[in-house]
C-alpha positions as CSV (number, residue, x, y, z in Angstrom):
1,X,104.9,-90.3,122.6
2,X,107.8,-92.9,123.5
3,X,111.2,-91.6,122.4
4,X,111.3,-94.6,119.6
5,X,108.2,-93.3,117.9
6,X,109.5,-89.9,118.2
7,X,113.2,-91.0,116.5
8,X,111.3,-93.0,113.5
9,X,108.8,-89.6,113.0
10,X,111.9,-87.6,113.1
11,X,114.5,-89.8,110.7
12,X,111.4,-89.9,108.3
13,X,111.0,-86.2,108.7
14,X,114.8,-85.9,107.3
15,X,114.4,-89.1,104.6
16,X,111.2,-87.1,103.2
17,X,112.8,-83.7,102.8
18,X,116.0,-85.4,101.5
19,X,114.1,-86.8,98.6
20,X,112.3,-83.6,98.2
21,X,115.9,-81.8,98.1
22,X,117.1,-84.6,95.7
23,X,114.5,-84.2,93.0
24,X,115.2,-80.2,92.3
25,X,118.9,-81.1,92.6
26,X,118.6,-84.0,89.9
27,X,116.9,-81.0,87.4
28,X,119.0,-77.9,87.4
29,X,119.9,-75.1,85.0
30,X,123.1,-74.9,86.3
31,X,126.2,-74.6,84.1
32,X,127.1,-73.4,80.4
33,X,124.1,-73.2,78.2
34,X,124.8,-72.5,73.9
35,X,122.3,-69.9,72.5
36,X,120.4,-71.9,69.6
37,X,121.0,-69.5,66.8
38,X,123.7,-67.2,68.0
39,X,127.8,-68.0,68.5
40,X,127.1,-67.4,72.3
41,X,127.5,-69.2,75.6
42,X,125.6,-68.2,78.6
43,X,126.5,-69.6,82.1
44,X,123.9,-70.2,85.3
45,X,125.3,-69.6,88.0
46,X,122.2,-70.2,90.8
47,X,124.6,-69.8,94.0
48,X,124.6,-65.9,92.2
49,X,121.3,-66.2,90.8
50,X,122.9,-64.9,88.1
51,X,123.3,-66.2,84.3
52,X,126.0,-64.2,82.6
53,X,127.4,-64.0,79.0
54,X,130.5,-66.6,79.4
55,X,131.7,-66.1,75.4
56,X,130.2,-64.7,72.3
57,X,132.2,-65.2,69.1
58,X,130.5,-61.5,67.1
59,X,130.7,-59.7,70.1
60,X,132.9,-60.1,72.3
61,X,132.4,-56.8,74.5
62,X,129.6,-58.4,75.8
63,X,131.6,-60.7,77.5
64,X,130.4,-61.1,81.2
65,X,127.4,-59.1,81.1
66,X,124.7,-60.3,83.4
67,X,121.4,-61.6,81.1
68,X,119.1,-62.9,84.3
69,X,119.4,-62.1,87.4
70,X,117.7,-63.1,91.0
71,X,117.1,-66.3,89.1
72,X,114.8,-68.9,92.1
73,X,113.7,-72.3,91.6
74,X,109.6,-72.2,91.6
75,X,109.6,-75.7,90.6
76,X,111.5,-78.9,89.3
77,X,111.8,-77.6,86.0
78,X,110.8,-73.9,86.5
79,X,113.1,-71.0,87.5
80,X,112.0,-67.0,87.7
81,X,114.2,-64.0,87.7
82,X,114.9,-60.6,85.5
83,X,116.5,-60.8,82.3
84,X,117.7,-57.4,80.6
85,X,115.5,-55.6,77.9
86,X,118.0,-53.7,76.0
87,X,115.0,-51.9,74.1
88,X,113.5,-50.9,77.4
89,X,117.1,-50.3,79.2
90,X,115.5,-52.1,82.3
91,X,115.1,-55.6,84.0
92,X,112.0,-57.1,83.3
93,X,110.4,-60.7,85.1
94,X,111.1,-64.0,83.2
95,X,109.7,-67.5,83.4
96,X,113.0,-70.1,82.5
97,X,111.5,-73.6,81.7
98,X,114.4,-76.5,81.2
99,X,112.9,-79.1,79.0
100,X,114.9,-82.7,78.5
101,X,117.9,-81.1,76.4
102,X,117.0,-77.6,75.7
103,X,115.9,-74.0,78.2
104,X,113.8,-71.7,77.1
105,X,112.9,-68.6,78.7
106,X,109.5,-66.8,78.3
107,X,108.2,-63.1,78.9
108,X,105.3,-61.8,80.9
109,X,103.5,-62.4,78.0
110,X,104.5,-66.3,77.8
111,X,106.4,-65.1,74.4
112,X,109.9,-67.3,73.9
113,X,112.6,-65.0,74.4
114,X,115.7,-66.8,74.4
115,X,116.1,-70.5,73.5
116,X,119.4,-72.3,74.8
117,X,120.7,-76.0,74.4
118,X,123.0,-77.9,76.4
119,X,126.6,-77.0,75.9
């Protein structure tokens, strides 16, 4: 193969996995997320993998505490991880699903856990 063949194959290469890179970037769960029915923030942090209480009006001891963690991208608008289950003391797995203005994550079970909106 002649070194321009090779140059286009490669700069495609990088244009293909640029637009593949730009598509999960353009959907994120990133920043400060308001918990639909409580006086709560929660912020995503995904260079942590970590979504933590940021403020809660009724309680604020809980201020900081880690809800999710070793939250991945498994697709555009899918992310996994553990979120705490303070009945069971223990992490379990999570399925977080962003949707056009709202994120919902679901249990094992597929059961809605925890609804946020867009702060």
């Amino acid at each position: 193969m002649n070194k321009t063949k090779t140059s286009l194959l490669f700069f495609a290469f990088i244009g293909t996995c640029l637009v593949t890179m730009s598509a999960f970037a353009s959907s994120t769960i990133e920043g400060v997320w308001k918990h639909a029915t409580k006086p709560a923030l929660i912020e995503f942090n995904l260079t942590t993998g970590v979504a933590s209480v940021k403020e809660h009006q009724t309680h604020k001891q809980n201020y900081g505490l880690t809800i999710i963690k070793n939250i991945v991208q498994s697709t555009e608008t899918e992310w996994v991880g553990e979120m705490y289950n303070g009945y069971e003391d223990k992490y379990v797995f999570v399925t977080i699903k962003l949707n056009s203005t709202s994120l919902s994550v679901f249990d094992s079970e597929n059961s809605e856990v925890l609804k946020l909106v867009k702060e």
